[in-house]
TIRO-2110 file (N, C-alpha, C; in Angstrom, 1 decimal):
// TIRO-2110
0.8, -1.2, 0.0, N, 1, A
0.0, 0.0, 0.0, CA, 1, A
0.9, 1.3, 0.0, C, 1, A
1.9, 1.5, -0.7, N, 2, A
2.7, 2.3, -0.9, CA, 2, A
2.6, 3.3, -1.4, C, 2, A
1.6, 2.9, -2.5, N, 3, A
1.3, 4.2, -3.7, CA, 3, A
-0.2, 4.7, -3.5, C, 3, A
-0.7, 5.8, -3.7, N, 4, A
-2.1, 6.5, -3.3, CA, 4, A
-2.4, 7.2, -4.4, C, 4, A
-3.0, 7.1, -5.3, N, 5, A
-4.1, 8.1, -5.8, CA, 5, A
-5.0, 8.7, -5.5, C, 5, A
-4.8, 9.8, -4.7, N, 6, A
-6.4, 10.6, -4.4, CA, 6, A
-6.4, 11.7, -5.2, C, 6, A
-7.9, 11.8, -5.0, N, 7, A
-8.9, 12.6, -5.6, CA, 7, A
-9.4, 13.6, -5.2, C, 7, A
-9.5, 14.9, -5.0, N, 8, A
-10.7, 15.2, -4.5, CA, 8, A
-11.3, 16.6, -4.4, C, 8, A
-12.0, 17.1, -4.4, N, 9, A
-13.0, 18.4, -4.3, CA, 9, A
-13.0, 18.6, -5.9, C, 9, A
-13.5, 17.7, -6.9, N, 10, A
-13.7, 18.4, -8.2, CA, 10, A
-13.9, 19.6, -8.5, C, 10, A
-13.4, 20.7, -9.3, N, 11, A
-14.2, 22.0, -9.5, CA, 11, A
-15.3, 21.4, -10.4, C, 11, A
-16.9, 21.8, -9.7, N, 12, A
-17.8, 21.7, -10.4, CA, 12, A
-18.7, 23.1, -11.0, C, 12, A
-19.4, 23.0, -12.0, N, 13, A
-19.5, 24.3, -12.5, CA, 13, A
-20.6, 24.7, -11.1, C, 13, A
-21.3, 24.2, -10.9, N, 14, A
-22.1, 25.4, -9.3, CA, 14, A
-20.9, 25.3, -8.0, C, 14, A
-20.4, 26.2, -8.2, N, 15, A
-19.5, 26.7, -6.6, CA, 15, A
-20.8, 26.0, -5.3, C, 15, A
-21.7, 26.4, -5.5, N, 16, A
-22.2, 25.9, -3.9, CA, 16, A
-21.9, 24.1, -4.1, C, 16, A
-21.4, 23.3, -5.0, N, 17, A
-21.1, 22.1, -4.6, CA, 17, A
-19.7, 21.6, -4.1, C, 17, A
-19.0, 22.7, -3.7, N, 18, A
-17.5, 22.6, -3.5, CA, 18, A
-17.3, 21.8, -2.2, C, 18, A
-16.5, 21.1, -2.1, N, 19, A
-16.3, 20.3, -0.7, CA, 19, A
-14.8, 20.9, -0.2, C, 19, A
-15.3, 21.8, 0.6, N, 20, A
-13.6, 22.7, 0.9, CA, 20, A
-12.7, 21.6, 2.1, C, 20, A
-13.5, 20.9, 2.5, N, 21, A
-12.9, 20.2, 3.5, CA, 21, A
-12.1, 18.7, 2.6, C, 21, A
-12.8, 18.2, 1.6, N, 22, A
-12.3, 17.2, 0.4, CA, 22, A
-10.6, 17.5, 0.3, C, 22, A
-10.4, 18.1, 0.1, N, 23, A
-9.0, 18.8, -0.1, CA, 23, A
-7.8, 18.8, 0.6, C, 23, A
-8.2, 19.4, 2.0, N, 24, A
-7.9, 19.2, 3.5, CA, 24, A
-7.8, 17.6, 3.5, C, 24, A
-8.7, 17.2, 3.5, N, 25, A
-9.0, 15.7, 3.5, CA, 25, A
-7.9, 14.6, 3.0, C, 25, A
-7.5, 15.1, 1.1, N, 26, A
-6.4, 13.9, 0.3, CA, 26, A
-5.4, 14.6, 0.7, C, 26, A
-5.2, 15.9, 1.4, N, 27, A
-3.8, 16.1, 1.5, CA, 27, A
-3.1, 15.7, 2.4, C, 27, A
-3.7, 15.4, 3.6, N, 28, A
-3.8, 14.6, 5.1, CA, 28, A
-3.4, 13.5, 5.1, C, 28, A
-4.5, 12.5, 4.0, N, 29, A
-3.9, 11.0, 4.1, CA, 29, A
-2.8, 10.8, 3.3, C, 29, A
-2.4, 11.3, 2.3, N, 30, A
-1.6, 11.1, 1.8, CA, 30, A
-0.1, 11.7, 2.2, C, 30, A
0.0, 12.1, 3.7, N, 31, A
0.9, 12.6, 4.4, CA, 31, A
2.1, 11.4, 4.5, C, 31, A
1.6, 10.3, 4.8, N, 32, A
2.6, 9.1, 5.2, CA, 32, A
3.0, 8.0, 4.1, C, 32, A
2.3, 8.3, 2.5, N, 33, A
2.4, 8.0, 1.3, CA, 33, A
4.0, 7.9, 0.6, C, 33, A
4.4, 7.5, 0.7, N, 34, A
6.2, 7.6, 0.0, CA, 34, A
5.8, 7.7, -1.8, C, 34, A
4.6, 6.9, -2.2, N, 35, A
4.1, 7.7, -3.3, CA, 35, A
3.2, 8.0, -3.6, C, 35, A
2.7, 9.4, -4.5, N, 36, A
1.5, 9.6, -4.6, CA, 36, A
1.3, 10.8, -5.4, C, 36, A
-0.3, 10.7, -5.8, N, 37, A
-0.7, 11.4, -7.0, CA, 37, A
-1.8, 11.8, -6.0, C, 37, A
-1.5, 13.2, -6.1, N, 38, A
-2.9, 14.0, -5.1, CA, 38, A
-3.7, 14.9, -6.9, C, 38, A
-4.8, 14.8, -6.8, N, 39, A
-5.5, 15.4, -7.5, CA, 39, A
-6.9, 16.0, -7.5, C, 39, A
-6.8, 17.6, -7.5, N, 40, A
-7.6, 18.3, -6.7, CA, 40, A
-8.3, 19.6, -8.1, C, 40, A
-9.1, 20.1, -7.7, N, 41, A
-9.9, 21.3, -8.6, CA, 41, A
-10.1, 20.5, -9.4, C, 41, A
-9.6, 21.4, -10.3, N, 42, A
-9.9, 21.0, -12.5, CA, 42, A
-9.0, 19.8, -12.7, C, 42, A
-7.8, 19.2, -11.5, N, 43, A
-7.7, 18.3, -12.1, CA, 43, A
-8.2, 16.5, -11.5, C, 43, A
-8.9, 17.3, -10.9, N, 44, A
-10.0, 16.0, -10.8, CA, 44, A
-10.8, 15.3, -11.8, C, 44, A
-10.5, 14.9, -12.7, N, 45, A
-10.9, 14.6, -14.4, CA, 45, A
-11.6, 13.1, -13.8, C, 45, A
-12.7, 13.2, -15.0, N, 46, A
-13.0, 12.0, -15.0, CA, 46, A
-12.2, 11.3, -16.0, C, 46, A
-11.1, 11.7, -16.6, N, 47, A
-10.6, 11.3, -17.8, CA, 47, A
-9.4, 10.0, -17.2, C, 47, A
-9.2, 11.0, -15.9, N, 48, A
-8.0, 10.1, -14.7, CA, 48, A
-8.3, 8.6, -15.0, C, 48, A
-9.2, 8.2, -14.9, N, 49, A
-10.4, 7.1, -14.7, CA, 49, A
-10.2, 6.6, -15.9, C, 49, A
-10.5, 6.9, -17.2, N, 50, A
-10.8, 6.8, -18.3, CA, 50, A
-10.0, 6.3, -19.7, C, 50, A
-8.9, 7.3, -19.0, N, 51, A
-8.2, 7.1, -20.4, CA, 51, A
-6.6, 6.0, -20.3, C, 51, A
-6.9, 5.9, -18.9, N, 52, A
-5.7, 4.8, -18.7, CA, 52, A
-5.8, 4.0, -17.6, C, 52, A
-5.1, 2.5, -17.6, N, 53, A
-5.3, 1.1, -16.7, CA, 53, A
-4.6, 2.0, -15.5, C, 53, A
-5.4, 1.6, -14.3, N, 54, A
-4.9, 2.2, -13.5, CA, 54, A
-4.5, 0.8, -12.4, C, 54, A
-3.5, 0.7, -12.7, N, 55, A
-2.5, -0.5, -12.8, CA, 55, A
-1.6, -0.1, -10.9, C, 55, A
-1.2, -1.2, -10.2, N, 56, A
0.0, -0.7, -9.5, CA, 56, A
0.0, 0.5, -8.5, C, 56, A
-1.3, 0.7, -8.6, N, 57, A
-1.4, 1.6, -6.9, CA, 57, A
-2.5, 0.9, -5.9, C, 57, A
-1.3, 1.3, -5.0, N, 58, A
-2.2, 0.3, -3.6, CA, 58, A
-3.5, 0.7, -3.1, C, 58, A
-4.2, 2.0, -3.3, N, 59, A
-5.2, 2.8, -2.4, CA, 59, A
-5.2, 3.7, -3.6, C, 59, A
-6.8, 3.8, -3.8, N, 60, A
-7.5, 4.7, -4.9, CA, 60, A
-8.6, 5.8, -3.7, C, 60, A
-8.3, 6.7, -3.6, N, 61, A
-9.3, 7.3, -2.7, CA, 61, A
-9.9, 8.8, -3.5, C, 61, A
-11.1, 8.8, -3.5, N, 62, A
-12.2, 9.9, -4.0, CA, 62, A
-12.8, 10.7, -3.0, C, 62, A
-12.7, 12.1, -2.8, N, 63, A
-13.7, 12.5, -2.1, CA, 63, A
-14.2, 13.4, -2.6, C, 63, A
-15.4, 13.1, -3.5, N, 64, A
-16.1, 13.8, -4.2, CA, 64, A
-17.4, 13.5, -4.4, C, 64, A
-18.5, 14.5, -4.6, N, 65, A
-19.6, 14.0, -4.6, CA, 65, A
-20.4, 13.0, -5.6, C, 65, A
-21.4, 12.2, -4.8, N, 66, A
-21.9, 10.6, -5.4, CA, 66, A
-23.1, 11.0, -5.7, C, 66, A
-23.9, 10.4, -6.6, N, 67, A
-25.1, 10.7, -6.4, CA, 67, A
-25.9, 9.2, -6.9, C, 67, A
-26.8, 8.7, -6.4, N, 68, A
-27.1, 7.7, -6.5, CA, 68, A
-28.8, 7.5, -7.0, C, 68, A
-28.7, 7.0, -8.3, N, 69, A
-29.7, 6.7, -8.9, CA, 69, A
-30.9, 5.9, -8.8, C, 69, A
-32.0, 6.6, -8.5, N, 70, A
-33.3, 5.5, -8.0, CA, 70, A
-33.6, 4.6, -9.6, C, 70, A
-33.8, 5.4, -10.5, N, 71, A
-34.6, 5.1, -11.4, CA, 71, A
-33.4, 3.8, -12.6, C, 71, A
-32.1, 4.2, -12.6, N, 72, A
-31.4, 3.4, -13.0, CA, 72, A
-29.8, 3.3, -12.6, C, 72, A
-29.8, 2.7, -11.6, N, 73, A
-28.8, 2.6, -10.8, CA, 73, A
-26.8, 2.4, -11.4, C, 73, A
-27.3, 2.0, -12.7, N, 74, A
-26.4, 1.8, -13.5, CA, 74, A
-25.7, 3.4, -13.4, C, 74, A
-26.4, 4.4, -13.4, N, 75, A
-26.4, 5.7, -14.3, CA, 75, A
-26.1, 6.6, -12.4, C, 75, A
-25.9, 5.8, -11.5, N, 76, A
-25.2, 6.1, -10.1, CA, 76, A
-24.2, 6.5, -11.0, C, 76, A
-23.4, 7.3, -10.1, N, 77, A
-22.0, 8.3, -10.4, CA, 77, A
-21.2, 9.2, -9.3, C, 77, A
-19.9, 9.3, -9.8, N, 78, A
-19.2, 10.0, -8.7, CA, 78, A
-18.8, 11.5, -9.6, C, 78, A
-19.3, 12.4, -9.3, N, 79, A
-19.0, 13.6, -9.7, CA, 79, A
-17.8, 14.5, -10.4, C, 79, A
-17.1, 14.0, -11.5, N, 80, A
-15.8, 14.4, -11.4, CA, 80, A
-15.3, 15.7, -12.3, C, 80, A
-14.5, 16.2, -12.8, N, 81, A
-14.5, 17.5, -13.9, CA, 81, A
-14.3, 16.6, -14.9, C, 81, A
-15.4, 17.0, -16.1, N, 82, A
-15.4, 16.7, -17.5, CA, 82, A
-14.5, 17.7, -18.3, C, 82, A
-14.6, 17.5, -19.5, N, 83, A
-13.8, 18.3, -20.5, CA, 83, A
-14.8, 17.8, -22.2, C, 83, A
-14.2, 18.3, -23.1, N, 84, A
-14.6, 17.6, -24.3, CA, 84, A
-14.9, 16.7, -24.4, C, 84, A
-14.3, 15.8, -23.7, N, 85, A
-14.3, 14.1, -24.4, CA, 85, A
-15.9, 13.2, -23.6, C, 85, A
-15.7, 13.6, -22.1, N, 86, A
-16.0, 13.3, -21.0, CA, 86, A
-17.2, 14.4, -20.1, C, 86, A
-18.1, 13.6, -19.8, N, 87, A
-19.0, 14.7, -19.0, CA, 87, A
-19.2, 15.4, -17.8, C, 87, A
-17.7, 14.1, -17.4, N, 88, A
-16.9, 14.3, -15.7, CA, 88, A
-18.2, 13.5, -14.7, C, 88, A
-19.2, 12.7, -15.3, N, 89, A
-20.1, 12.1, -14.3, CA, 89, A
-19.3, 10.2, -14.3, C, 89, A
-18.5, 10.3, -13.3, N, 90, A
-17.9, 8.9, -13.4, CA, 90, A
-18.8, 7.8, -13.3, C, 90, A
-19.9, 6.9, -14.5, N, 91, A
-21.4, 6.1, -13.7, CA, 91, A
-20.6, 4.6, -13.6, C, 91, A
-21.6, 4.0, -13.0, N, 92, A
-21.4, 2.7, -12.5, CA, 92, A
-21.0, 1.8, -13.7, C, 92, A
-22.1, 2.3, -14.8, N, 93, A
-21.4, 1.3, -16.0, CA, 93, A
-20.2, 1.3, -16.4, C, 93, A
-19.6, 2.3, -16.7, N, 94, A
-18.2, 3.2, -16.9, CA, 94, A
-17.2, 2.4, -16.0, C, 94, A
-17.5, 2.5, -14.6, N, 95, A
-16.6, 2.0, -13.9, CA, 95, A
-16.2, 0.3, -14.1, C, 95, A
-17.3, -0.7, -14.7, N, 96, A
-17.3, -2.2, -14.9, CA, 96, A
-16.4, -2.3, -16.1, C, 96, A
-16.4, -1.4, -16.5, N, 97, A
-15.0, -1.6, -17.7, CA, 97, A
-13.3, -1.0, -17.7, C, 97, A
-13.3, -0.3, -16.4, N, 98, A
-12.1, 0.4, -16.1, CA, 98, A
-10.6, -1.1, -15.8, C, 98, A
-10.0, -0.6, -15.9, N, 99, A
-8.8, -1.8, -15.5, CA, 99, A
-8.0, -1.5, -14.2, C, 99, A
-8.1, -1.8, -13.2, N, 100, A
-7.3, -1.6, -12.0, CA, 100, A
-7.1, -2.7, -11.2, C, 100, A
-6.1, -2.4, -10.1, N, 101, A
-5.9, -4.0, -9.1, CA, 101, A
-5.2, -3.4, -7.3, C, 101, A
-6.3, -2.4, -7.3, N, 102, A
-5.7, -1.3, -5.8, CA, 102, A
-5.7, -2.7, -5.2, C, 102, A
-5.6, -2.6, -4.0, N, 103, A
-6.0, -3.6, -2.7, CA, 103, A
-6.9, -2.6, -2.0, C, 103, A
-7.4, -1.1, -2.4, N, 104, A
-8.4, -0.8, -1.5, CA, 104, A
-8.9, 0.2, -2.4, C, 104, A
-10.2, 0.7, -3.1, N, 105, A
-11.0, 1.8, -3.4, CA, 105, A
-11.9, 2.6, -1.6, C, 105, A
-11.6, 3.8, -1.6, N, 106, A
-12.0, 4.6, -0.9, CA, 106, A
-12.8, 5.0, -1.2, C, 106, A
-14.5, 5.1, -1.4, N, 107, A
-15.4, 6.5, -2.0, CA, 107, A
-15.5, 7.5, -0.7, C, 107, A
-15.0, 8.1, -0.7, N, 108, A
-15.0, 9.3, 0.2, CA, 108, A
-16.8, 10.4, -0.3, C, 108, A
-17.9, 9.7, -0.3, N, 109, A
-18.9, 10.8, -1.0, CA, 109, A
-20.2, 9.6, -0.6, C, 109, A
-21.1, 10.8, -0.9, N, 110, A
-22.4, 11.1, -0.5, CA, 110, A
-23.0, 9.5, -1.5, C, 110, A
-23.6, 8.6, -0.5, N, 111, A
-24.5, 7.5, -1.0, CA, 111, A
-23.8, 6.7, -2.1, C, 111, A
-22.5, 6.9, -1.9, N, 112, A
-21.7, 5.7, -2.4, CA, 112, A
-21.6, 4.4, -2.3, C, 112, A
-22.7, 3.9, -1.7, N, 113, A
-22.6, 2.2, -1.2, CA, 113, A
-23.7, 2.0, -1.3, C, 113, A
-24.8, 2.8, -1.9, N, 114, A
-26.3, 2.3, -1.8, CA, 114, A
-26.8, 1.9, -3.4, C, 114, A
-27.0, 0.4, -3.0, N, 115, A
-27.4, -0.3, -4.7, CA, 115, A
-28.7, -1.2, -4.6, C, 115, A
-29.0, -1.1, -5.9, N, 116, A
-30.3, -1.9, -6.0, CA, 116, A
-30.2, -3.2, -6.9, C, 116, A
-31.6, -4.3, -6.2, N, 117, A
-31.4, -5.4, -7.0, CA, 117, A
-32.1, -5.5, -8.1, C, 117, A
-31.2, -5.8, -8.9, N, 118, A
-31.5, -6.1, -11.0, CA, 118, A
-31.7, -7.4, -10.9, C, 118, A
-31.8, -7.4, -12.5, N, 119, A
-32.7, -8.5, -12.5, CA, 119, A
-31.2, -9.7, -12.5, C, 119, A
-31.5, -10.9, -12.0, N, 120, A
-30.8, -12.1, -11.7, CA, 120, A
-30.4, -11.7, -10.7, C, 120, A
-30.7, -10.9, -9.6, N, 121, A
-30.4, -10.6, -8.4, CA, 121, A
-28.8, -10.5, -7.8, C, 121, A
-28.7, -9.4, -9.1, N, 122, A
-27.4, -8.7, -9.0, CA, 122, A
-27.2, -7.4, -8.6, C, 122, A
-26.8, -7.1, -7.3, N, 123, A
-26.9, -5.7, -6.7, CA, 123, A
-26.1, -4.6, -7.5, C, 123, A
-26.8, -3.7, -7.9, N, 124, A
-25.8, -2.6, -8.9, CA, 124, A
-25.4, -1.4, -7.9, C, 124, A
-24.1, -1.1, -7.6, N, 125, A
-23.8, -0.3, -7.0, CA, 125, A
-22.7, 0.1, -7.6, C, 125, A
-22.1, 1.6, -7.4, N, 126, A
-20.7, 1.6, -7.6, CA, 126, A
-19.4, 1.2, -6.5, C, 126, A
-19.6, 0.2, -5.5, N, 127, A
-18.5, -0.3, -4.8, CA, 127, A
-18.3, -1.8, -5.5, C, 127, A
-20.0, -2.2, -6.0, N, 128, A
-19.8, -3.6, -6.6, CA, 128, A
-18.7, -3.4, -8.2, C, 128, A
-19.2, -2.2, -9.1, N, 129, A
-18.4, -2.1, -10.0, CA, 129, A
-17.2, -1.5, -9.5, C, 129, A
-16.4, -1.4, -8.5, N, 130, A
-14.7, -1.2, -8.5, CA, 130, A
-14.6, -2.6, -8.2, C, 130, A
-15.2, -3.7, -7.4, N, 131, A
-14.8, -4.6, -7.2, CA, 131, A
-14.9, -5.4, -8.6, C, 131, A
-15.6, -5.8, -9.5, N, 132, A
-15.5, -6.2, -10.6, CA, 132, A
-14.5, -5.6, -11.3, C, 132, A
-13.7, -4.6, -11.1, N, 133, A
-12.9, -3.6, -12.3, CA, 133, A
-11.7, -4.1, -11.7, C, 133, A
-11.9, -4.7, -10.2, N, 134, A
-10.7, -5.3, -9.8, CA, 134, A
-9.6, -4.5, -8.6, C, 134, A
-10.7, -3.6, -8.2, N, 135, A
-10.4, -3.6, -6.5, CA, 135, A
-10.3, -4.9, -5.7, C, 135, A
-9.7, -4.6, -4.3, N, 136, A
-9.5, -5.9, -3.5, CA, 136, A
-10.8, -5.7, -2.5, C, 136, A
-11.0, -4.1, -2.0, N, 137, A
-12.0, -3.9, -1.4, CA, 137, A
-12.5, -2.4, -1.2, C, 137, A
-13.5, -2.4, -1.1, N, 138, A
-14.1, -0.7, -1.1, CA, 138, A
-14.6, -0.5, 0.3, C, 138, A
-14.6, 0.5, 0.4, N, 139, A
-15.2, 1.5, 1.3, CA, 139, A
-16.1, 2.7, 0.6, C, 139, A
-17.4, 2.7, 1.4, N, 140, A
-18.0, 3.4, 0.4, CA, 140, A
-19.2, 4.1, 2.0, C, 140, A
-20.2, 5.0, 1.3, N, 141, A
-21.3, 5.2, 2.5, CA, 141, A
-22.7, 4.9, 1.9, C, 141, A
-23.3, 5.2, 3.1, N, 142, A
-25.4, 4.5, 2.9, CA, 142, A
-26.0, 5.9, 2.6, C, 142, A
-25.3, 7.0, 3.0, N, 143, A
-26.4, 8.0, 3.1, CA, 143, A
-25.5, 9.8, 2.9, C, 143, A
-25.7, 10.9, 2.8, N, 144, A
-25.1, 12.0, 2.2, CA, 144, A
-24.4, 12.2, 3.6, C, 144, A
-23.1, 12.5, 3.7, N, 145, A
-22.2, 12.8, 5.0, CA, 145, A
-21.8, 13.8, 4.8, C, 145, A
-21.0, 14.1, 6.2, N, 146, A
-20.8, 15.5, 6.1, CA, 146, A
-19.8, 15.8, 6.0, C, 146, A
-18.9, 16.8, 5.2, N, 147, A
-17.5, 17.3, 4.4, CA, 147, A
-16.7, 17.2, 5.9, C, 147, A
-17.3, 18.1, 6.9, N, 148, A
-16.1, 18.0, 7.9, CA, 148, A
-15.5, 16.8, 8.9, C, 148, A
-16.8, 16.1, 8.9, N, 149, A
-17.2, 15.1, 9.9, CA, 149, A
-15.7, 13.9, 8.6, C, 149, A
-16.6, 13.6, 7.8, N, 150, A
-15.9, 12.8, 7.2, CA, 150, A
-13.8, 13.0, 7.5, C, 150, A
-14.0, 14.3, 6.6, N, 151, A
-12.5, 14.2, 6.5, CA, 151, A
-11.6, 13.6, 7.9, C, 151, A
-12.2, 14.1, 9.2, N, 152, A
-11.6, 14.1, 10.4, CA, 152, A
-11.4, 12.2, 10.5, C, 152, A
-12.3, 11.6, 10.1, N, 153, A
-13.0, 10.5, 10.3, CA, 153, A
-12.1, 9.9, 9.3, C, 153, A
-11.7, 10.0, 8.1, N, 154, A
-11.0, 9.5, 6.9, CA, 154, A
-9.5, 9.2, 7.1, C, 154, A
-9.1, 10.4, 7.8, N, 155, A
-7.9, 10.4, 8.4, CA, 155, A
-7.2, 9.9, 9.4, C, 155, A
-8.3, 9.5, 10.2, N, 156, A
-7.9, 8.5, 11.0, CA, 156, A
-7.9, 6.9, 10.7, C, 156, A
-9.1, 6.9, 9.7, N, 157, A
-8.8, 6.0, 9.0, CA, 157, A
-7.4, 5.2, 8.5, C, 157, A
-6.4, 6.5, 7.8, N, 158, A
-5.4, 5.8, 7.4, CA, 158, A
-4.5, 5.7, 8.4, C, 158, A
-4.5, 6.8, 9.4, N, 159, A
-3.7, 6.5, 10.3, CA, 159, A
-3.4, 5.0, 11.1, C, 159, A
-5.0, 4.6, 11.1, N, 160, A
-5.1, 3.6, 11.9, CA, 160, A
-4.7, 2.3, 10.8, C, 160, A
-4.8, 2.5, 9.2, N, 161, A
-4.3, 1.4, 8.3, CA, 161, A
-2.4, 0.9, 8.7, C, 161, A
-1.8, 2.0, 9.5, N, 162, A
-0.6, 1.6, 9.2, CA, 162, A
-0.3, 0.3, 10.2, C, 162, A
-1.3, 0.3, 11.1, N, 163, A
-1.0, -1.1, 12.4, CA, 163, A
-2.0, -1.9, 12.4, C, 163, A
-3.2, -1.8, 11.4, N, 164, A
-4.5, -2.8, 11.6, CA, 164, A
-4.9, -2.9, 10.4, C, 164, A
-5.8, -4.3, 9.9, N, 165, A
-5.8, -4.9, 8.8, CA, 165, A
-7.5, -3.3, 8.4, C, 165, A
-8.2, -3.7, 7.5, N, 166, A
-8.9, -2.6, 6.8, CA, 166, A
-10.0, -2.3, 7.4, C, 166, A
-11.0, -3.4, 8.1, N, 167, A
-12.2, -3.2, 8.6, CA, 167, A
-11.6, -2.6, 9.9, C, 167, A
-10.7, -3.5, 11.1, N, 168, A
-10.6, -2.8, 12.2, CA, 168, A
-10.2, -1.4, 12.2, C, 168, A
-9.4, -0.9, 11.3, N, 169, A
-9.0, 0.5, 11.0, CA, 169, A
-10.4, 1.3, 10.6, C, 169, A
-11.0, 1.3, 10.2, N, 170, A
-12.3, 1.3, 9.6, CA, 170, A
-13.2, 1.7, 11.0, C, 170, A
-13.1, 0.4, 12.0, N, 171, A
-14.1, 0.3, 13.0, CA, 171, A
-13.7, 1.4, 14.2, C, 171, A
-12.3, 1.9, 14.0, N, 172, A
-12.0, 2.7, 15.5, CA, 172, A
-12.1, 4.0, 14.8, C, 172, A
-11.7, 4.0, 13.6, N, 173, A
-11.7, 5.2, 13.0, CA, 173, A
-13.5, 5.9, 13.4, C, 173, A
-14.2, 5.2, 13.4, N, 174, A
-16.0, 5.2, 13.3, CA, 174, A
-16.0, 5.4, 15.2, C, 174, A
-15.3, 5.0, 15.9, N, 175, A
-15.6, 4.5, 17.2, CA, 175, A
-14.8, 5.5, 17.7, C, 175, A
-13.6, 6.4, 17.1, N, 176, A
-12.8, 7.9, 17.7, CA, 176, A
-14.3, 8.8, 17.4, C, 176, A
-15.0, 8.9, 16.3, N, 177, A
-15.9, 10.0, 15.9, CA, 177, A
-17.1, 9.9, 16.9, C, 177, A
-17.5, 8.6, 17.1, N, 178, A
-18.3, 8.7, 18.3, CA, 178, A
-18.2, 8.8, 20.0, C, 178, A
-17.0, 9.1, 19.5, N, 179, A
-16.2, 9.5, 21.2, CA, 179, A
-17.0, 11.3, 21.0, C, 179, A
-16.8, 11.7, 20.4, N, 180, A
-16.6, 13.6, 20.3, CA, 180, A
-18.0, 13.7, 20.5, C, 180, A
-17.9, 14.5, 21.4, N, 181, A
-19.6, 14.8, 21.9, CA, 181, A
-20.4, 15.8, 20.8, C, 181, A
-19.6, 16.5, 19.9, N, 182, A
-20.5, 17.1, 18.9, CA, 182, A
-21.2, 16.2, 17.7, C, 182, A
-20.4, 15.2, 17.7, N, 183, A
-20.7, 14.2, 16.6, CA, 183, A
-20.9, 12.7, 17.0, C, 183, A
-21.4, 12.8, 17.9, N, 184, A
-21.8, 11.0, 18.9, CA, 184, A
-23.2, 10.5, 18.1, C, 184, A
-24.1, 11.1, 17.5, N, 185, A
-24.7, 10.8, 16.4, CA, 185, A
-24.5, 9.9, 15.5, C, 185, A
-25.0, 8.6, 15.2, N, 186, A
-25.2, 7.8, 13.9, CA, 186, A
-24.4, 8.3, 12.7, C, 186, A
-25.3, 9.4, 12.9, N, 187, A
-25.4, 10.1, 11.1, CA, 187, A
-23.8, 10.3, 10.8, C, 187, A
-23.0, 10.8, 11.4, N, 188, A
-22.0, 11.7, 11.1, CA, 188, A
-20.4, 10.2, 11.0, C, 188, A
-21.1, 9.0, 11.6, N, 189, A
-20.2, 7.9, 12.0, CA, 189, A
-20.4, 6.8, 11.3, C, 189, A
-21.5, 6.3, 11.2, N, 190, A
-22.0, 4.9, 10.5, CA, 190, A
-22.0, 5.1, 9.0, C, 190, A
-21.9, 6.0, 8.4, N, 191, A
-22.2, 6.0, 7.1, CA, 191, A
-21.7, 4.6, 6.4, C, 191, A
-20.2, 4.8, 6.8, N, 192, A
-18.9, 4.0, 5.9, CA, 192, A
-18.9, 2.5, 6.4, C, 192, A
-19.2, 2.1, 5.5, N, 193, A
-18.7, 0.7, 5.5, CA, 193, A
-17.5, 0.4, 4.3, C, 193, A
-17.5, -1.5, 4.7, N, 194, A
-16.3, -2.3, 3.9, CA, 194, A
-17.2, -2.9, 3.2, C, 194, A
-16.8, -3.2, 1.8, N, 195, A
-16.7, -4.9, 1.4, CA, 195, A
-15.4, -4.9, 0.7, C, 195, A
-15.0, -6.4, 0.8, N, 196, A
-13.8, -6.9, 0.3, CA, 196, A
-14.1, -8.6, -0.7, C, 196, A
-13.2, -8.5, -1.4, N, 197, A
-13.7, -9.7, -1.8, CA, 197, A
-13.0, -10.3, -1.3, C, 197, A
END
């Protein structure tokens, strides 16, 4: 887990969707990274994604906004900057054809782990398609979280990756947030879960 790709605060064309804390957030974990590719504003591309096998990094982390599709869950997405080619909406289907082999996908964003069942009772989600694209395991959330709550919460996350396997790091990271009496609430802690294959 040497190498990190993060992501985060896409410049989106409405300013009120900015995640000023996202930022704060990849610059943090990727403090104790020996390598790494931090990628923030305009160059949060969805093209990152797109136009090459993202081969040979241990940790892929995103914190950018998710939005998650009732009507066709395929068409779920992670928010990213488009250009010409690309309309910067990274969707689920997109993601089932990407080429990667992290040992961990991060979605750092709002309703990232919430999927529905299709037909042959195949859950469509975007943590199931990084795992098919060839993640080892995702982290993702159930419901829209909060920019600040999270980042604090993310970061201890990795902190806690350097002495404990992914879920336990995972579980204290969730169990420090519900220590802090402003944030002892559900909402601001439970979002994030694992699956791993």
């Amino acid at each position: 887990l040497k190498h990190i790709l993060a992501v985060g605060n896409p410049r989106l064309s409405d300013p009120e969707s900015s995640l000023k804390f996202a930022e704060d957030e990849v610059r943090a974990i990727c403090n104790n990274f020996p390598e790494k590719t931090i990628l923030t504003g305009p160059q949060a591309r969805e093209s990152v994604f797109r136009e090459k096998d993202i081969v040979d990094i241990g940790i892929i982390h995103i914190a950018a906004h998710g939005e998650y599709n009732t009507q066709d869950p395929l068409k779920s997405a992670l928010l990213l900057v488009g250009d010409d080619k690309y309309d910067g909406n990274l969707e689920t289907f997109e993601i089932y054809s990407l080429t990667m082999n992290p040992r961990l996908v991060v979605l750092s964003a709002c309703e990232s782990g919430i999927g529905q069942v299709q037909n042959g009772d195949e859950v469509q989600s975007l943590n199931r398609a990084f795992l098919y694209a060839g993640a080892g395991g995702v982290v993702s959330s159930l419901w829209n979280v909060n920019d600040k709550v999270t980042a604090v919460l993310m970061e201890q996350f990795y902190k806690n990756l350097e002495t404990m396997d992914k879920a336990q790091a995972l579980r204290m990271a969730q169990l420090k947030i519900r220590e802090m009496s402003d944030y002892a609430s559900p909402y601001y802690w439970a979002a994030f879960y694992l699956i791993a294959e």
